[in-house]
N, C-alpha and C positions, 0 to 999 in steps of 0.2 A: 475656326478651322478644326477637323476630327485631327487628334492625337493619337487619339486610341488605337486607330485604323493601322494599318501598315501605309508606309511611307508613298507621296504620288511619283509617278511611274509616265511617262508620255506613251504607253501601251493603255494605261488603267483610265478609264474615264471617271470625268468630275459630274457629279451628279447634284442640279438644284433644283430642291422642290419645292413648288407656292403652293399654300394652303391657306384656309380661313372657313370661316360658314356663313360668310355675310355676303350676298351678293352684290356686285357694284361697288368693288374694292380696290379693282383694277390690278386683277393678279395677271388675266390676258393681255393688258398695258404692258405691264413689266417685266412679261415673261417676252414678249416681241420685241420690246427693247431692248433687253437685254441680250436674247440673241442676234437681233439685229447688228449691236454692238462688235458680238461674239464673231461674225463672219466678218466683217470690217476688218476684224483681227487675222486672218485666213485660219478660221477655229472649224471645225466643225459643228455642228447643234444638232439636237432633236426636241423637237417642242411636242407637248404630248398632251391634250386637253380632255381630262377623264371628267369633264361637267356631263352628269345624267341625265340634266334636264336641259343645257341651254350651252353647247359647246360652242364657243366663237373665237375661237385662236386664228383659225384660219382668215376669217377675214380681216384682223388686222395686219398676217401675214403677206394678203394680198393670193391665197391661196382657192383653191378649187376647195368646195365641201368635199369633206371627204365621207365614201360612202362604201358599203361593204354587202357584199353580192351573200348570202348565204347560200351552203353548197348543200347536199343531197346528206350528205356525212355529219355536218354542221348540229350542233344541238339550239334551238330554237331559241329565240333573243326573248330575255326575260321583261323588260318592257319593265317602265318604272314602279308599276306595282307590285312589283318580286323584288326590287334592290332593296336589300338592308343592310344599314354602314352601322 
């Protein structure tokens, strides 16, 4: 648990992040389990899948893809050969 931080707050939200670079680790496993758990609890959640190549949070949430309309204004989706991590 952060220390460091300033003390938790039921205002201040708790923030968990999964990471790795191996695919088929089962961080979308444990991240829907884990919320899944979380609303159980009457918690609120946000599950948030930044995979650039291969998002599937949703389906194990039981969820609609999710899809994003670009607007007029919108600056153009860089598309996997522009992302550098």
């Amino acid at each position: 648990m952060n220390t460091i931080g300033p003390s938790h707050t039921p205002e201040r939200a708790r923030v968990l992040a999964l990471g790795g670079g191996k695919g088929g680790a089962g961080r979308s496993t444990l991240c829907a389990e884990i919320a899944r758990s979380l609303v159980r609890h009457n918690q609120r959640v946000l599950c948030v899948d930044t995979s650039p190549s291969c998002p599937n949070l949703h389906t194990f949430l039981h969820a609609p893809e999710p899809s994003y309309e670009h607007g007029p204004d919108d600056p153009p989706p860089l598309g996997l050969s522009l992302i550098h991590i």
